[in-house]
N, C-alpha and C positions, 0 to 999 in steps of 0.2 A: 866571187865564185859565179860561175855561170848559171843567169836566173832560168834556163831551162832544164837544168841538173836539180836544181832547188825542187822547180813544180816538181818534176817524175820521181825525186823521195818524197817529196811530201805526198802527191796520190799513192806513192807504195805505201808507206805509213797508213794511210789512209784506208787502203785494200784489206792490209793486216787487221787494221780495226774494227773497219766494218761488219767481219765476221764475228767479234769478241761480246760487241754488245749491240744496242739500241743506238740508233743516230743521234740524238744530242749527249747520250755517254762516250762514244765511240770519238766525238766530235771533241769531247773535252781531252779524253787519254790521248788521238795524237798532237794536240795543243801543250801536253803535261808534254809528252815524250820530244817535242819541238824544244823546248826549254829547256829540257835537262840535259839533252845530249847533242843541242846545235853549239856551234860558236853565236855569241852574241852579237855577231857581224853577220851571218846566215839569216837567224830571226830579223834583225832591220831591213835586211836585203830581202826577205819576203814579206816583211810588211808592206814596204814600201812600195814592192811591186805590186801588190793585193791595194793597197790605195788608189796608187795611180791606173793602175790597168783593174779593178771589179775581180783581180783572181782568176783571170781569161788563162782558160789551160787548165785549171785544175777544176779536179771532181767537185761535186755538191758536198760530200764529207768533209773533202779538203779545205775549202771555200767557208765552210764552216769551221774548222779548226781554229785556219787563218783569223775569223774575225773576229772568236773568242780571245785570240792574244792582242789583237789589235784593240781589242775593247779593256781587255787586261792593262795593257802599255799604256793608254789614254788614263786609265784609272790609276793608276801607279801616279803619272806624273801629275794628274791633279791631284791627287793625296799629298805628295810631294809639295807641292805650291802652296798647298793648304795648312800644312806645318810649318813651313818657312815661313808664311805669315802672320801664323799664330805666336811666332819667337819672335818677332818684330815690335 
């Protein structure tokens, strides 16, 4: 998908939220609402962009969002490691 369709939902997402709550709550719901109703090819394709490029383009909420799943995915997959090696 085109990673400049991706930022302008993700800052809409972001705009909606920002109204709902407080910025690290706000930050976490469009993080939730990223997960539950992207494709899991949408979420890589914005992380990936967010790693390589610091999230250039999106809002301070968004950019925020972003790094809460990025930190989520890193923690995932070393949990992930950490069991496979405890069955070893």
């Amino acid at each position: 998908m085109n990673i400049d369709l991706l930022i302008k939902m993700t800052n809409e997402i972001g705009q909606f939220f920002a109204g709902t709550a407080a910025a690290p709550e706000a930050a976490r719901a469009v993080a939730n609402h990223l997960k539950r109703y992207w494709e899991p090819r949408m979420r890589a394709q914005m992380i990936t962009y967010f790693e390589q490029r610091d999230g250039a383009g999106l809002t301070e909420l968004a950019r925020s969002a972003v790094a809460l799943m990025v930190a989520d995915s890193k923690a995932q997959v070393s949990a992930g490691a950490a069991s496979r090696g405890a069955k070893a």
